[in-house]
N, CA, C and O atoms as a GROMACS GRO file, in nm:
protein
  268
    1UNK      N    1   7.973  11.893   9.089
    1UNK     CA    2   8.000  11.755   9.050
    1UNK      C    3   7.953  11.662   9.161
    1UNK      O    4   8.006  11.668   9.272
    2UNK      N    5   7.856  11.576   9.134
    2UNK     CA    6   7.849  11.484   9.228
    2UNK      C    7   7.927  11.352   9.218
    2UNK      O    8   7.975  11.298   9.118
    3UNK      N    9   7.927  11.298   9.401
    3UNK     CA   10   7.981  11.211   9.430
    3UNK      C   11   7.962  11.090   9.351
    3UNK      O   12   7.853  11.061   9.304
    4UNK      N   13   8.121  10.984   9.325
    4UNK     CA   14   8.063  10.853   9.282
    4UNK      C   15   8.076  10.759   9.417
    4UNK      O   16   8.147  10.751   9.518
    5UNK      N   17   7.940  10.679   9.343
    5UNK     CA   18   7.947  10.582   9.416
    5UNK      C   19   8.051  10.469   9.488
    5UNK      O   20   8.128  10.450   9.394
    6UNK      N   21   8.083  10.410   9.562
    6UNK     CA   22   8.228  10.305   9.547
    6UNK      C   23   8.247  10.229   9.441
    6UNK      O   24   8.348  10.206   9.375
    7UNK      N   25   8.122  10.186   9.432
    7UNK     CA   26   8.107  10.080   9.240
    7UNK      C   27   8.179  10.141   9.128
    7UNK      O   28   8.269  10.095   9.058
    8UNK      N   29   8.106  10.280   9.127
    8UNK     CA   30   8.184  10.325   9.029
    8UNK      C   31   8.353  10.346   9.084
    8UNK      O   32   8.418  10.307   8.987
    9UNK      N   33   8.424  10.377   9.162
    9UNK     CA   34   8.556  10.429   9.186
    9UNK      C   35   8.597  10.281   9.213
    9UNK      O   36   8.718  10.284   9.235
   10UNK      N   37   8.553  10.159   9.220
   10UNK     CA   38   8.599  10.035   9.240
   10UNK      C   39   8.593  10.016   9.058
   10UNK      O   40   8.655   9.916   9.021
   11UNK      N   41   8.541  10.082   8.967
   11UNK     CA   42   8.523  10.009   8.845
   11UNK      C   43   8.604  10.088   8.742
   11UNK      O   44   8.658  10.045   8.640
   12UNK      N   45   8.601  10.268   8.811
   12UNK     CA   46   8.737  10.285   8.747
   12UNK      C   47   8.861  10.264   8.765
   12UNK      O   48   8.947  10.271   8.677
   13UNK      N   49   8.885  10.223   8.932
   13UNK     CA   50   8.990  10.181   8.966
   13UNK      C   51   9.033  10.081   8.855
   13UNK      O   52   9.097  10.116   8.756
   14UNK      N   53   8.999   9.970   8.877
   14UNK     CA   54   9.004   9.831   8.790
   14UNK      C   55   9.024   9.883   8.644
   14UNK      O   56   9.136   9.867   8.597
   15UNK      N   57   8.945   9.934   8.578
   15UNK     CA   58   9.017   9.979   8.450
   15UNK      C   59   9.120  10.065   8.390
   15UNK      O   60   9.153  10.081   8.273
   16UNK      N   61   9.170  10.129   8.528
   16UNK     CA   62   9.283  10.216   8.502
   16UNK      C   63   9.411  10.148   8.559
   16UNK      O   64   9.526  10.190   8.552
   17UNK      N   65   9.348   9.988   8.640
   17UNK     CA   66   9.465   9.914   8.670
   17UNK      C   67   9.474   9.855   8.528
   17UNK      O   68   9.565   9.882   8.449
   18UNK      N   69   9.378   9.779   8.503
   18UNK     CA   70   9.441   9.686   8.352
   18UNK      C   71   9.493   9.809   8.232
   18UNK      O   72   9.567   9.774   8.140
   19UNK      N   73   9.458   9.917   8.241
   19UNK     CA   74   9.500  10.001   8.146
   19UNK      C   75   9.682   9.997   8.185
   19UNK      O   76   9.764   9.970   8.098
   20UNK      N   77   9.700  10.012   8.251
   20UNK     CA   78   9.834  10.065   8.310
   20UNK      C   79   9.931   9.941   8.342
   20UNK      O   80  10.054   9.938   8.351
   21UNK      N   81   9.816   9.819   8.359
   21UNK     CA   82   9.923   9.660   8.416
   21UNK      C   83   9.902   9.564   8.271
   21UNK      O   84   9.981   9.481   8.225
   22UNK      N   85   9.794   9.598   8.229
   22UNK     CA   86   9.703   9.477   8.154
   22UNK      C   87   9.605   9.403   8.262
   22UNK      O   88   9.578   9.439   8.377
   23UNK      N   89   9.561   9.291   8.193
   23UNK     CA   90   9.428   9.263   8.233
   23UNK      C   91   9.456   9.119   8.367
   23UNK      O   92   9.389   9.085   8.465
   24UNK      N   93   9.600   9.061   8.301
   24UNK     CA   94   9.684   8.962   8.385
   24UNK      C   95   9.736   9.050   8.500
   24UNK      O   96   9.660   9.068   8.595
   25UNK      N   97   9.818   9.087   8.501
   25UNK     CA   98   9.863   9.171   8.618
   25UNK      C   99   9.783   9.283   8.702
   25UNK      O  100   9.819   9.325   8.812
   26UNK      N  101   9.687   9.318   8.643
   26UNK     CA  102   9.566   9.384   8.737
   26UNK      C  103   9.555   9.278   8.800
   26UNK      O  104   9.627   9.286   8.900
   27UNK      N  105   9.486   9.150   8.795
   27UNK     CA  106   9.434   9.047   8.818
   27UNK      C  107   9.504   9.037   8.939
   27UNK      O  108   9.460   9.063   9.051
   28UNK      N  109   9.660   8.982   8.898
   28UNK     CA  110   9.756   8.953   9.019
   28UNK      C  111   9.773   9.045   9.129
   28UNK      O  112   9.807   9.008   9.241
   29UNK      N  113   9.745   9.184   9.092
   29UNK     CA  114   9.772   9.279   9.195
   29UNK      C  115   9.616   9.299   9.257
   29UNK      O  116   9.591   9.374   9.351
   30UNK      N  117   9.555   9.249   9.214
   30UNK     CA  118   9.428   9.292   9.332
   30UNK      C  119   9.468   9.159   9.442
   30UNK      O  120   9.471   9.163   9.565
   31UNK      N  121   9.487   9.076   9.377
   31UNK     CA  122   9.472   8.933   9.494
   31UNK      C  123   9.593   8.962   9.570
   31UNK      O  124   9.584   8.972   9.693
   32UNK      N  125   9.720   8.978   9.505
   32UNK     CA  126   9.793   9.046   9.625
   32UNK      C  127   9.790   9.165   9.739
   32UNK      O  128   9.869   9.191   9.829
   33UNK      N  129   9.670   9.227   9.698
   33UNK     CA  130   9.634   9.321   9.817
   33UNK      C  131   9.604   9.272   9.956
   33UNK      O  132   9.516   9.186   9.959
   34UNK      N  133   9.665   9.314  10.094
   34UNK     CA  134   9.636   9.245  10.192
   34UNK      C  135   9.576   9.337  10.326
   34UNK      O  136   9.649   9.409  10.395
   35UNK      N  137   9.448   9.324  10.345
   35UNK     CA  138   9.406   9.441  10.438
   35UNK      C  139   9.500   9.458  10.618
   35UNK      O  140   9.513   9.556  10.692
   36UNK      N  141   9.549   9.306  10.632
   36UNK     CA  142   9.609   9.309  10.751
   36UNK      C  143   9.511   9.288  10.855
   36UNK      O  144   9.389   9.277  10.847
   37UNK      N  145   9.585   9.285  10.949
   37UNK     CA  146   9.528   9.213  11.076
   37UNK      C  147   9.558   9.305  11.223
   37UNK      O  148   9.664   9.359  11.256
   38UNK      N  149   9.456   9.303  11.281
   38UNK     CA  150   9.484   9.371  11.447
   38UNK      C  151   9.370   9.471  11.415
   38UNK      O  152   9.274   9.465  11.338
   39UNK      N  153   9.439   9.614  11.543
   39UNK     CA  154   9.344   9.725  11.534
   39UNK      C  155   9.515   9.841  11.492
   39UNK      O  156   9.565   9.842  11.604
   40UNK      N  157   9.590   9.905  11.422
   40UNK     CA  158   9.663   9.977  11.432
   40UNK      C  159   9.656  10.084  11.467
   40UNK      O  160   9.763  10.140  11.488
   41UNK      N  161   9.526  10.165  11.488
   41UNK     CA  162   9.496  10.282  11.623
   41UNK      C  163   9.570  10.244  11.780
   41UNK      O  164   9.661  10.291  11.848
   42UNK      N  165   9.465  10.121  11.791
   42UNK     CA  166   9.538  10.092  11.992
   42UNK      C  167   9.689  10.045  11.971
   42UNK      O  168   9.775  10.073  12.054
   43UNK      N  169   9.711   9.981  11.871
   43UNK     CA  170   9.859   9.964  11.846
   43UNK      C  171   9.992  10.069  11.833
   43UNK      O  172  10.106  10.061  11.880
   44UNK      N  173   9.951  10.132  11.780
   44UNK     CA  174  10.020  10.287  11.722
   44UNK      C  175   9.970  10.377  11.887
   44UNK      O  176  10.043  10.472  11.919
   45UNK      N  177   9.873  10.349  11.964
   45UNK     CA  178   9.869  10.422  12.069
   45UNK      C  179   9.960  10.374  12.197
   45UNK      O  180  10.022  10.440  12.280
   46UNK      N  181   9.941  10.206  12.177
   46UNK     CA  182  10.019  10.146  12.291
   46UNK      C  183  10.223  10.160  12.278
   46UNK      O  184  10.312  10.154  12.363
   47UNK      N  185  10.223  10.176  12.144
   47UNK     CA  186  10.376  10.162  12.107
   47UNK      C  187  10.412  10.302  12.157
   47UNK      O  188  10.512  10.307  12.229
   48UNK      N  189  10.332  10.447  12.126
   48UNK     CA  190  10.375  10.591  12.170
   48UNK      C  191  10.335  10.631  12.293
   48UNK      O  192  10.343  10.751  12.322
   49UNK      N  193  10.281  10.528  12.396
   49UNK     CA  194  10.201  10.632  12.490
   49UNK      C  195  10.309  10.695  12.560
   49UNK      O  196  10.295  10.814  12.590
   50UNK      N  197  10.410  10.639  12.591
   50UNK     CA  198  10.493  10.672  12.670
   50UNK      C  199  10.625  10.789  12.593
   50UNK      O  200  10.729  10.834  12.641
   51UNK      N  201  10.565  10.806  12.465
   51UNK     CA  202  10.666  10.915  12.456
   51UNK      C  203  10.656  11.022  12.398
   51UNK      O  204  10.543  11.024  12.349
   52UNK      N  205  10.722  11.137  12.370
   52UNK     CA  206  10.665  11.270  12.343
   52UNK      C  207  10.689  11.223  12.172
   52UNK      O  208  10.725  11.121  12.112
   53UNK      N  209  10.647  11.363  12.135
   53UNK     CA  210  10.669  11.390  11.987
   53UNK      C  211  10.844  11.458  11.967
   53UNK      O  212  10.917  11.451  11.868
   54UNK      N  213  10.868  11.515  12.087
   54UNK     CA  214  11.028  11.575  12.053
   54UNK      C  215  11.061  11.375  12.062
   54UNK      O  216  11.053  11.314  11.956
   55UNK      N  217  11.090  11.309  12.171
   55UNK     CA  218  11.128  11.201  12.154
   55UNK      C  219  11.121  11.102  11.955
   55UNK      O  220  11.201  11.061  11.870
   56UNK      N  221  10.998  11.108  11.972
   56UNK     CA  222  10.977  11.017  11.837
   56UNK      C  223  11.084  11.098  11.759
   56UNK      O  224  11.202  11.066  11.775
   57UNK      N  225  11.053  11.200  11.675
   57UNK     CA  226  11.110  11.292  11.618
   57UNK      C  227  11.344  11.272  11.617
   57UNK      O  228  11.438  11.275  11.537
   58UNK      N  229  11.314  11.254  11.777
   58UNK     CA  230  11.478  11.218  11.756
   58UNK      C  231  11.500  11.058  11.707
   58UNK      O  232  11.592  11.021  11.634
   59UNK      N  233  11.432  11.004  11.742
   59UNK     CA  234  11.436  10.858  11.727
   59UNK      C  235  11.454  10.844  11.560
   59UNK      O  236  11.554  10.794  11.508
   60UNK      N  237  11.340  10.896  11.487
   60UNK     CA  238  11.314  10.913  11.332
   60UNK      C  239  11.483  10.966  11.252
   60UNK      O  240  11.541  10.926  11.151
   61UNK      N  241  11.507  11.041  11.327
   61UNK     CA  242  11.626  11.091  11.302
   61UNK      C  243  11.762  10.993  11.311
   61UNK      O  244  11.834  10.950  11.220
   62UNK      N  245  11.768  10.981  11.420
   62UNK     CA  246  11.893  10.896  11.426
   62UNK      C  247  11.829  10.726  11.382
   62UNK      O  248  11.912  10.638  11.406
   63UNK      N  249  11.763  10.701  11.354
   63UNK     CA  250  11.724  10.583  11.229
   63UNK      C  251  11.799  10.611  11.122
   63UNK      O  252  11.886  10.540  11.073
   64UNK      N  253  11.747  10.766  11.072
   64UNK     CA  254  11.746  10.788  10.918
   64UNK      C  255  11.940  10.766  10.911
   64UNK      O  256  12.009  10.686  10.848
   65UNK      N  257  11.982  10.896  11.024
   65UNK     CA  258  12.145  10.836  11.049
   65UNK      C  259  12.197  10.697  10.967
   65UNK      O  260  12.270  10.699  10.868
   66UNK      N  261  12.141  10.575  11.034
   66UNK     CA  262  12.183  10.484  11.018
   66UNK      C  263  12.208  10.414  10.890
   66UNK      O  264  12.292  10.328  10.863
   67UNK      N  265  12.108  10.472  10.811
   67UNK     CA  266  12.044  10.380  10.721
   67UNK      C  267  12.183  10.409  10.606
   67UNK      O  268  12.186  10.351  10.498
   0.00000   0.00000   0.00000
């Protein structure tokens, strides 16, 4: 099977949104898509440099605790 192009996976996307939203609410949900802003690699690197994975891992945990 060959690859599709983005056109095409951008064109079935879109018709399997209005299939599933209609043709109004596809509409609304593409424009509400928001790519965001910064770099979240150096971000996500600068927020962990300083800590291990056992650390994060407890942190994740006693969050979930809370919630």
């Amino acid at each position: 099977m060959a690859s599709k192009t983005i056109a095409q996976i951008q064109s079935e996307g879109y018709d399997a949104l209005v299939k599933a939203l209609g043709p109004e609410d596809a509409a609304r949900f593409i424009r509400s898509y928001d790519h965001g802003s910064g770099d979240y690699t150096e971000e996500r690197k600068e927020t962990f440099r300083k800590k291990s994975v056992k650390q994060i891992g407890k942190e994740i945990l006693e969050l979930q605790k809370s919630l």
